[in-house]
C-alpha positions in Angstrom: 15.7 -17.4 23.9 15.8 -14.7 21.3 14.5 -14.8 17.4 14.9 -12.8 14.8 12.1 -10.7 13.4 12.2 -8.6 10.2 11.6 -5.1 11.5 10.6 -1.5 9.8 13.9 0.7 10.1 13.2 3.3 7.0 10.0 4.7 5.5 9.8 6.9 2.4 7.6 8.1 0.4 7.1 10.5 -3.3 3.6 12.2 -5.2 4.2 13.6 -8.3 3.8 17.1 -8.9 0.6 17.4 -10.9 -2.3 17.6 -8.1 -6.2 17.0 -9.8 -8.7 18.7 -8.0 -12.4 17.2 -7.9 -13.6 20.6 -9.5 -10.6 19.8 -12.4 -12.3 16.5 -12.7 -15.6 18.5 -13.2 -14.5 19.5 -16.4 -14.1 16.5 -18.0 -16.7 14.2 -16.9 -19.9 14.9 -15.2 -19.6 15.0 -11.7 -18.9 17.9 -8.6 -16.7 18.3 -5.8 -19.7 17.9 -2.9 -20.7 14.3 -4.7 -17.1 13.0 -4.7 -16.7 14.0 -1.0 -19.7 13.1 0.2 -19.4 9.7 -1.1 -15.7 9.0 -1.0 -13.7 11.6 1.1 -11.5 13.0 -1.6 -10.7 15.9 -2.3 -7.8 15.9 -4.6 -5.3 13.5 -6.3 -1.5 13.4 -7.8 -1.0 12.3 -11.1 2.3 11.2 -12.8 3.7 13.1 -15.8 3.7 11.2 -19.3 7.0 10.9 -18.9 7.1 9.8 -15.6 6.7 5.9 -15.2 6.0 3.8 -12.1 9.6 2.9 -11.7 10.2 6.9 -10.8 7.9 7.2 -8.5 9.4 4.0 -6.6 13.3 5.4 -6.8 12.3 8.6 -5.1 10.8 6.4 -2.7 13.0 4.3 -1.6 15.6 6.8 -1.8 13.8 8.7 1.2 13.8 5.4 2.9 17.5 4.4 2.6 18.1 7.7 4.1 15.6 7.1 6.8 17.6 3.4 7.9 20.8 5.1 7.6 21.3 2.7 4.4 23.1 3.6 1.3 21.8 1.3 -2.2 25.1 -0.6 -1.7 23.7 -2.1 1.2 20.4 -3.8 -0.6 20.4 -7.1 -1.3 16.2 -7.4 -1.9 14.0 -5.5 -3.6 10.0 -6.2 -3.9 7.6 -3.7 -5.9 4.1 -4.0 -5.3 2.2 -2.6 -8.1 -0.7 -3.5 -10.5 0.7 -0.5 -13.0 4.1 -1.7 -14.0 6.6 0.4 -16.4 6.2 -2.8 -19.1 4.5 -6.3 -19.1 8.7 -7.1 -18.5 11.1 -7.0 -16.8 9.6 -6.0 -13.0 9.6 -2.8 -12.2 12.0 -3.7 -9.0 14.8 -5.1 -11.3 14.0 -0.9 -13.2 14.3 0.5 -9.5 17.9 -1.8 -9.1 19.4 -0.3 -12.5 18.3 3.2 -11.5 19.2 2.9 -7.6 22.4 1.6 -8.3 21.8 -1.4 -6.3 24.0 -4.5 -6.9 23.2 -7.6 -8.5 20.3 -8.9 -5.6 16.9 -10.5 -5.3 14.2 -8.5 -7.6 10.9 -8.9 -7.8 7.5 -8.0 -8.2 4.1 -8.8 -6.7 0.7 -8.0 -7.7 -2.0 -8.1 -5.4 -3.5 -4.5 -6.4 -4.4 -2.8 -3.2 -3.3 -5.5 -0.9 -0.2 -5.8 -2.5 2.0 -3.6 -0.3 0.7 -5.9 3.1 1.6 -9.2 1.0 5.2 -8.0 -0.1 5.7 -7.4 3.7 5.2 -10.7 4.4 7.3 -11.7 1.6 10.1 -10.1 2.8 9.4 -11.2 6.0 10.1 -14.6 4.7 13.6 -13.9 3.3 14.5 -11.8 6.1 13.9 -13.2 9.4 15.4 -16.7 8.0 18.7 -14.8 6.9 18.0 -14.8 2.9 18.3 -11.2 3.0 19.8 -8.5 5.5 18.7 -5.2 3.9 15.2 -5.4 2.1 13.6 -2.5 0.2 9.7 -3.3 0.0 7.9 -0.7 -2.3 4.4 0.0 -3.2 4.3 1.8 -6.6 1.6 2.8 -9.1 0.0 5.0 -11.7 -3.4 4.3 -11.4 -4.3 6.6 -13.7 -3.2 5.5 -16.4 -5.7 2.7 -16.0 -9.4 5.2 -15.6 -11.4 5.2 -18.3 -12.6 9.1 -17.9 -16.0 8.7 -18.9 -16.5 6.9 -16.2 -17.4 8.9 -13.3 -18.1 6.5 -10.7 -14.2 5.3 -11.0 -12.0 8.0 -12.7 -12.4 10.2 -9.7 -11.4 7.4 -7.0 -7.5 6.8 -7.9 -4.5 8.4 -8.0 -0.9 8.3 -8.3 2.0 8.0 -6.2 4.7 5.6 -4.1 5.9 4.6 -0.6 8.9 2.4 0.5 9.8 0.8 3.7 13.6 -0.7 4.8 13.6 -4.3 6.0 16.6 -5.6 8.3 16.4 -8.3 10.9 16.5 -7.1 14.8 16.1 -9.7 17.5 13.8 -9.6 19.9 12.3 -12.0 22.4 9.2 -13.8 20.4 6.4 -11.6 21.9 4.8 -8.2 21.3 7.0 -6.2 22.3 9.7 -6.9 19.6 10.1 -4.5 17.1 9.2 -6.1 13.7 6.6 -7.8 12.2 4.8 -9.4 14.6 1.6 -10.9 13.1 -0.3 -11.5 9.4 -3.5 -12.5 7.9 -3.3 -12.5 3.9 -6.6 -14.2 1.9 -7.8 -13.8 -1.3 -11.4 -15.1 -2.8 -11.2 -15.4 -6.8 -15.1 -16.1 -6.6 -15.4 -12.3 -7.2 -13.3 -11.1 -9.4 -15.8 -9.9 -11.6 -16.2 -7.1 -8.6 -13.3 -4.8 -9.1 -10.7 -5.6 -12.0 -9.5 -4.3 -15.3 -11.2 -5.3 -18.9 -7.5 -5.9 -20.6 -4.3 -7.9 -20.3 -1.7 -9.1 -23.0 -3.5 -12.5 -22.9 -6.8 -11.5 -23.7 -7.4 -8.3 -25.5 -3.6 -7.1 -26.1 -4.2 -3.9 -24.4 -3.9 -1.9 -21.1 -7.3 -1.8 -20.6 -9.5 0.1 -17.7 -10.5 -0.2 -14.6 -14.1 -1.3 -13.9 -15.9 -2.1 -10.2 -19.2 -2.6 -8.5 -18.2 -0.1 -6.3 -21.5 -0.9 -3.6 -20.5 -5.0 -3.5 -17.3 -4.0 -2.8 -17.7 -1.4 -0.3 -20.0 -4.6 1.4 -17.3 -7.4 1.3 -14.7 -4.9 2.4 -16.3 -3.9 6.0 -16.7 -7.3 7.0 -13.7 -8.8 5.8 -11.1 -6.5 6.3 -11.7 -6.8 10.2 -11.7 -10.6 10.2 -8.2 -10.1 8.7 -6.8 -7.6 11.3 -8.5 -9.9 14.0 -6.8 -12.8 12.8 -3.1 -10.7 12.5 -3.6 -9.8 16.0 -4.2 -12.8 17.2 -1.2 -14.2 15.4 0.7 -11.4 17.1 -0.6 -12.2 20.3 -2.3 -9.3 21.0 -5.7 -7.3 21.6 -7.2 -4.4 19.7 -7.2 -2.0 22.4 -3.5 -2.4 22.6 -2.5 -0.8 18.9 -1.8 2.9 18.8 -2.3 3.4 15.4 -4.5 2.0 12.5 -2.7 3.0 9.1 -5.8 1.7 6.1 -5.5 1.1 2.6 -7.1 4.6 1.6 -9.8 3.6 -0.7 -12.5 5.2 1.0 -13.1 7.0 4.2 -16.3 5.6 4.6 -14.8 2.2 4.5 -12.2 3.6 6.4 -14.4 4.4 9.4 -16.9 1.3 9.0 -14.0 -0.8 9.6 -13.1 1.3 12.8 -16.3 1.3 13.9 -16.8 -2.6 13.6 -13.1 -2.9 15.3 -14.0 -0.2 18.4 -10.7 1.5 17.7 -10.8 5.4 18.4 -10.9 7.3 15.1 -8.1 9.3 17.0 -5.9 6.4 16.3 -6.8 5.9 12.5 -4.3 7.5 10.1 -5.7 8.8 6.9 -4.8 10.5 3.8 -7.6 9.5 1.6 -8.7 13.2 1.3 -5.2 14.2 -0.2 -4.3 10.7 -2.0 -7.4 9.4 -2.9 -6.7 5.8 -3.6 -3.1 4.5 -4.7 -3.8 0.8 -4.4 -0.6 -0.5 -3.6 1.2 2.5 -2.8 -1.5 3.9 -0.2 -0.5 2.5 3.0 3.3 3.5 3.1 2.1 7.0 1.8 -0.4 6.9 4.8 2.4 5.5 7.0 5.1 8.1 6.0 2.8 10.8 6.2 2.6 10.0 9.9 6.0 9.4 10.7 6.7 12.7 9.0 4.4 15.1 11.4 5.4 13.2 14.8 2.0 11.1 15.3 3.5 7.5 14.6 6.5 6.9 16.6 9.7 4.4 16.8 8.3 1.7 19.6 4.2 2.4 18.0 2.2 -1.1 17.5 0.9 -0.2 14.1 -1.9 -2.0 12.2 -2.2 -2.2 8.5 -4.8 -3.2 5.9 -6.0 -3.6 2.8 -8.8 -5.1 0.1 -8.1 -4.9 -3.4 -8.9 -6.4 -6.5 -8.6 -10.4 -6.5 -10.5 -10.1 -4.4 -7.5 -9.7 -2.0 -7.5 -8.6 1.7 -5.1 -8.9 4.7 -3.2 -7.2 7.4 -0.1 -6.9 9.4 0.9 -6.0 13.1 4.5 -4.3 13.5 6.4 -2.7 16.3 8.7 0.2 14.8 
């Protein structure tokens, strides 16, 4: 008996032009390429124009991933931003990417789940696609985390960075078991115990402004080890399959000693572990299709790869998926 599983068929990607070096960083706040690498893995970061909002960066996107599925905007009948950097408090930046794409009158909406928020609008869409509510989804993680950094702040400004990644959504059927392409398998948690760990001191409720970001950067580093694998543990096993079997990890690149610890605790090879930390730095929502395009683009991830994603943002959030491309 076959199902129907919401499958990957387009990935895209954009980075703005601007790249920030750690030695341009040097300049404005005390700090050094050798300490940022040492501790973090990055070297450089893309930063949005002024003029340049989040709902750019997510057009170009998803542009590159309609041409990816062979889709045209006509076709688009869903549209789910993840981002924590929106253009304004309202409307969402997806019903922004509609108007601009061209995209008829559809489902639009965004989510915000900071870094995690690109692995929870998956299985969002997974819930309107493989039961028929939509038949081509766009899924994008967008943001402009710099406009957040307070740049006094050394142990944050240099972390973040700019950027966007889009994936295409359309229901394939398959047999119910791991070999169907699609999503196969999620974990999604969130503990708001410890928001006082990573989160920004603003909001239109409470102070009226943008605010900044702020973050215990060692707690976080902690909680993210140890429950980041639970979560891809847990997706597997919805998925119905081991560890060994994955060919690929793609991370949320927040850190690539986070990065490895979590491969480490999970045995996978660090052959298999996809990251782009070092060029990206960390682009909370946006990271892991960045990551996952940049892949696809230089022939390591493949159509018919088991692919495992994660991510831990602010929240705190955490999950992870298992697909089949």
């Amino acid at each position: 008996m076959s199902i129907v599983r919401s499958a990957v068929t387009g990935v895209g990607s954009y980075l703005p032009e601007q790249v920030v070096t750690n030695d341009d960083l040097a300049k404005i706040v005390e700090t050094s390429d050798d300490w940022i690498q040492e501790r973090t893995g990055i070297r450089q970061r893309h930063k949005a124009r002024d003029d340049q909002p989040t709902s750019d960066l997510a057009v170009e996107a998803s542009k590159k991933a309609l041409a990816a599925a062979g889709r045209a905007p006509s076709d688009v009948d869903l549209i789910i931003v993840a981002t924590t950097t929106p253009d304004m408090t309202f409307p969402a930046v997806a019903s922004i990417v509609q108007r601009k794409l061209g995209v008829p009158t559809c489902i639009a909406f965004d989510v915000q789940a900071v870094c995690s928020g690109f692995v929870y609008a998956l299985s969002v869409a997974d819930g309107f696609v493989a039961r028929g509510h939509a038949r081509c989804a766009l899924v994008i993680g967008a943001e402009e985390m710099t406009r957040l950094m307070d740049w006094t702040d050394r142990t944050t400004c240099v972390l973040f960075g700019d950027g966007a990644g889009a994936v295409v959504v359309e229901p394939r059927e398959g047999k119910g078991d791991k070999s169907d392409q699609g999503l196969l398998g999620f974990a999604l948690r969130c503990d708001g115990s410890k928001t006082d760990l990573l989160y920004v001191d603003g909001g239109p409720a409470t102070t009226g402004s943008v605010g900044h970001l702020r973050m215990a950067g060692n707690q976080v580093f902690r909680h993210a080890v140890v429950n980041i694998a639970e979560a891809i543990e847990a997706a597997c096993a919805a998925a119905g399959l081991d560890i060994p079997e994955v060919d690929w990890f793609v991370p949320h690149q927040a850190n690539q000693r986070i990065i490895r610890g979590v491969g480490e605790r999970l045995g996978l090879d660090e052959n298999k572990v996809i990251s782009t930390v070092a060029t990206h730095a960390n682009t909370s929502a946006a990271s892991i299709p960045l990551a996952l395009d940049a892949a696809i683009q230089d022939g390591r991830i493949q159509k018919g790869d088991l692919v495992l994603l994660e991510a831990m943002g602010g929240g705190l959030t955490w999950g992870a998926c298992a697909l089949r491309l």
